[in-house]
N, C-alpha and C positions, 0 to 999 in steps of 0.2 A: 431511725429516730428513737431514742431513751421516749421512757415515761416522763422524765422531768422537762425536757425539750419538749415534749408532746403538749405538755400542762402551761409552760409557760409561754407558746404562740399562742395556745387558746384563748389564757388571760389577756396577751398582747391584743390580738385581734379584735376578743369584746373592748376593750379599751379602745381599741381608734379612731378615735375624729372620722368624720367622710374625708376632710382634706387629708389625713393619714391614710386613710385606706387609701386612696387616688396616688399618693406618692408614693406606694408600697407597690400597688399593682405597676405603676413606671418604671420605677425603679426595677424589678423583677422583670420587667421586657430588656430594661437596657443591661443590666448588669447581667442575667441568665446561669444566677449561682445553681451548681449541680449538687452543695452538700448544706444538708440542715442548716449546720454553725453558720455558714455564708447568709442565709435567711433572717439566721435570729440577728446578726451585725446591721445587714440592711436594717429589719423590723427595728432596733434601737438608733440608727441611724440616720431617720430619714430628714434630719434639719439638712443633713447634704445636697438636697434634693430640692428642686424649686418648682410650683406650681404658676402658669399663666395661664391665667382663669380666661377659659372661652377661645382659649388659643386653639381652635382644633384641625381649622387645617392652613394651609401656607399662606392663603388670602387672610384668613383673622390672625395670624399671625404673628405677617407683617404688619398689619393694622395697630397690635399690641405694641410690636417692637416698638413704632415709628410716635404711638400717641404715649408710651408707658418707660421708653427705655433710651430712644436716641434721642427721639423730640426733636426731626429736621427743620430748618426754616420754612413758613408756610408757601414760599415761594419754591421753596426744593422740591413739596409734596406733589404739586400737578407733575413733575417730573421722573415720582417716583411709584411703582406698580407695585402695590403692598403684597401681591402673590410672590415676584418675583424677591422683595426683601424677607417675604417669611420663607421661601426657599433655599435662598442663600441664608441664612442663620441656621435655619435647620441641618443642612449640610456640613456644621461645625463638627457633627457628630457629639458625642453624650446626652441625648436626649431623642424624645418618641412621643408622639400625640397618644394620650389614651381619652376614654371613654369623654370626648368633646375638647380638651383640652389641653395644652402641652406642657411636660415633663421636661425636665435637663439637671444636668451634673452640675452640682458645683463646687464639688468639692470631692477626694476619695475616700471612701471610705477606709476606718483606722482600721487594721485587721487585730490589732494588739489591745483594743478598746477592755475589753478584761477577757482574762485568761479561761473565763466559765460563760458564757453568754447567758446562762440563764439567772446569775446574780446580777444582771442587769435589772433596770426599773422597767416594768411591764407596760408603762401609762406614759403617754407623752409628755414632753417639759411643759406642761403649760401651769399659768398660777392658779386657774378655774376651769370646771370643764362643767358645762350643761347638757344633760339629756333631752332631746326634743322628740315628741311623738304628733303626728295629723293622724287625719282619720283617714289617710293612704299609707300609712305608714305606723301601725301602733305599736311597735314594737320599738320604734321611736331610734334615733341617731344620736351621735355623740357631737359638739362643737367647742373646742375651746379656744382661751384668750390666755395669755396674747396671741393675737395673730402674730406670726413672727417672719412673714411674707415679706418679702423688701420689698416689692410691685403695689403691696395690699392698698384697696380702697379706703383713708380713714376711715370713709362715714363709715364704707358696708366692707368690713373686710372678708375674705374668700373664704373662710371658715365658714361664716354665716350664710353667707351664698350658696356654698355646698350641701349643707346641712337644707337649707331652704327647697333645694334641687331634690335633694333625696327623700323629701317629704313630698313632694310635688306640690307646694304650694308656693304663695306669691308673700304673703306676709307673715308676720310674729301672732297675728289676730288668731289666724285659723291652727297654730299650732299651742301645746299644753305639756309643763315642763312636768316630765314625771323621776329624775333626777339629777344632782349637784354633787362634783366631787371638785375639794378645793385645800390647797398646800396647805393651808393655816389650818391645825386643829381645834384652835379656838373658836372657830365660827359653826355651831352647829346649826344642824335643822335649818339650814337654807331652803330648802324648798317651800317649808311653810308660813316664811317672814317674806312670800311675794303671791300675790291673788292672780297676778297675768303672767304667762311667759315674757311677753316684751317689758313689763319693767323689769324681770331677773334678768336678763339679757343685755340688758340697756347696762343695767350697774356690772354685769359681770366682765361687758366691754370695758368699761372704765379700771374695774378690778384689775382688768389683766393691762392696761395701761399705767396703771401703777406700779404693776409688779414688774413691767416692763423697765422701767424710769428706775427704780431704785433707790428713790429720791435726789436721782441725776448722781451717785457717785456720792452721796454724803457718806461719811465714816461709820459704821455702825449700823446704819439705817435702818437694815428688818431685825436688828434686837431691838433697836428704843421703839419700834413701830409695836414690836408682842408686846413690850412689857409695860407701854402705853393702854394698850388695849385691858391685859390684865389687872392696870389699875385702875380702869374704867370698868372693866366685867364685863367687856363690852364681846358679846358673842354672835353679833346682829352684823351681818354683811355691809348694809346701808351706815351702819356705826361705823366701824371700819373702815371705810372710805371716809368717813368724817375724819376720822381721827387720823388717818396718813394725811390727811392736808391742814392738821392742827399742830404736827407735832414740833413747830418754834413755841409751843407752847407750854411744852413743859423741859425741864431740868431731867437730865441722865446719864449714868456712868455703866460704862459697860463692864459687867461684871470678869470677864479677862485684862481689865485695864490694873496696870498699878499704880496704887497710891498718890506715889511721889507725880510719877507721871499725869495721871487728873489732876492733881493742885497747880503743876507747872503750867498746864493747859488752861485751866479756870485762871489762874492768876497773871496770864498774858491775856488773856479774854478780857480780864479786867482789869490791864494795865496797871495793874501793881509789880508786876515782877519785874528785879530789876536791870538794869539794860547792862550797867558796867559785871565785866565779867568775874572780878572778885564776891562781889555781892551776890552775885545769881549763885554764883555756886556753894554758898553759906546757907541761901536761902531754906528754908524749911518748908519744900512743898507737898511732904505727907499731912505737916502741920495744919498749913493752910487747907487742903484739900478738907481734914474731917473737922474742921470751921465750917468752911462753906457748905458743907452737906449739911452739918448740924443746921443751918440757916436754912437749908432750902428743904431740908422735911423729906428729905429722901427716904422711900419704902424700897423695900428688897420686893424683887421680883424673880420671876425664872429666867429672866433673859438680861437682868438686868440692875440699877437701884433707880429711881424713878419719882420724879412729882409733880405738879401741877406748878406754873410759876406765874397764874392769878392772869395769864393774859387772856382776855378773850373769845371763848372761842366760835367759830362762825359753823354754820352746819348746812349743808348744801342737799344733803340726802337724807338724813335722819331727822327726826324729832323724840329727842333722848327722853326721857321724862326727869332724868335726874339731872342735876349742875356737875359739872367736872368736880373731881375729888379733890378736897382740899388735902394740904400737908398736915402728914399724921405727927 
């Protein structure tokens, strides 16, 4: 093992979720790499890996399988021995009960993933990560969001569960968040814009629901979301979830877009452009584009041009003290 291999599982490992660490140690029974690199793949790998929370031996299972995964007729289940179905699955081979719960393959891992393992990211995909400490546990765990579990619980996903487990308590009451790490650099100082662990947890489920969704596939969506935010100044976590579910509310052009192209777009948005194809192709939609900006009071942003289009807006988590920003 190099020094820089050395350095970068240490990072990795303080960085991992309990539900990472539990995929890691599985994954290490099933696969049984004998060389560093093989480690650092896995360690960067482990969305290949799926966790069934509570699955730990062939009776809870099959119980998992049959309530979480097949879903028999309730007329099939007096007929069916959940030991015997969690036995028969397990026997698929890729997968190993660990520490209460069951592991499995689902995918292989890439071996070609990059050519240096250690220029990989140290820190799990997730959009938010909160550090949880109990007074059995002060040194406190890592949990983050999204859960990205196909199985997971909406309300309680197994992230939380995990994390819950390894504090050894029963709620969010008896635990105290002592830190927050989160993609968007615009949002600081999150641990001190929340007084309980359960409301930072509560929004940081939603955060990573969001970040989940993408705004279901809109075009653009995490630039107009920053450059929303930066025309709000908005660096409040609770803001931020306002403002991802505000943002038909304002006007944006993404700053790799061209010209002609945003006027073509705005002016089929607003049924002006014209249908016959002589005409469309005369048309002047750089023209029309820096019209319509000029109208709409567009600000340059880092992610973007950006502004408020007067509709508005509804606030679910925050209470801004300021009004959305008008066009400069």
């Amino acid at each position: 093992m190099t020094k820089s291999q050395h350095d970068w599982l240490e990072r990795r490992f303080e960085n991992m979720t309990v539900k990472e660490s539990l995929l890691f140690r599985g994954a290490m029974q099933i696969e049984q790499p004998r060389m560093t690199c093989d480690v650092m793949l896995i360690a960067s790998q482990l969305d290949h890996y799926d966790l069934f929370y509570g699955a730990g031996d062939d009776a809870r299972l099959g119980k998992f399988i049959m309530e979480q995964i097949q879903r028999p007729a309730s007329q099939a289940r007096a007929f069916l021995d959940p030991e015997k179905v969690g036995a028969a699955y397990r026997q698929k081979g890729g997968n190993t009960f660990c520490d209460g719960h069951f592991i499995r393959v689902t995918s292989l891992i890439d071996p070609f993933l990059d050519g240096a393992p250690t220029l990989n990211p140290d820190k799990g995909d997730y959009g938010i990560r909160v550090r949880l400490a109990s007074r059995f546990n002060t040194d406190g765990v890592w949990v983050g969001f999204p859960d990205t579990g196909e199985y997971m619980d909406a309300a309680h996903p197994d992230e939380l569960l995990l994390a819950l487990d390894a504090l050894e308590v029963e709620s969010l009451s008896e635990c105290i968040a002592v830190d927050v790490g989160c993609c968007l650099p615009q949002l600081k100082d999150i641990l001190s814009q929340y007084g309980s662990a359960a409301e930072l947890v509560r929004h940081a489920i939603d955060f990573g629901y969001v970040w989940a969704e993408q705004g279901q596939g809109g075009p653009q969506w995490l630039d107009k979301w920053q450059a929303v935010m930066e025309l709000e100044d908005c660096h409040r976590l609770d803001y931020a979830l306002d403002l991802a579910q505000n943002l038909h509310c304002y006007h944006f052009m993404p700053r790799d877009m061209e010209l002609a192209d945003f006027g073509k777009e705005l002016a089929k948005r607003d049924g002006v452009y014209p249908r016959d194809e002589l005409l469309a192709s005369c048309f002047d939609a750089e023209g029309y584009a820096n019209q319509r900006m000029k109208n709409m009071g567009l600000s340059a942003a880092a992610h973007g041009f950006v502004s408020w289009n007067g509709t508005e807006l509804v606030y679910e988590y925050s209470q801004p003290d300021m009004e959305p920003t008008m066009s400069m």
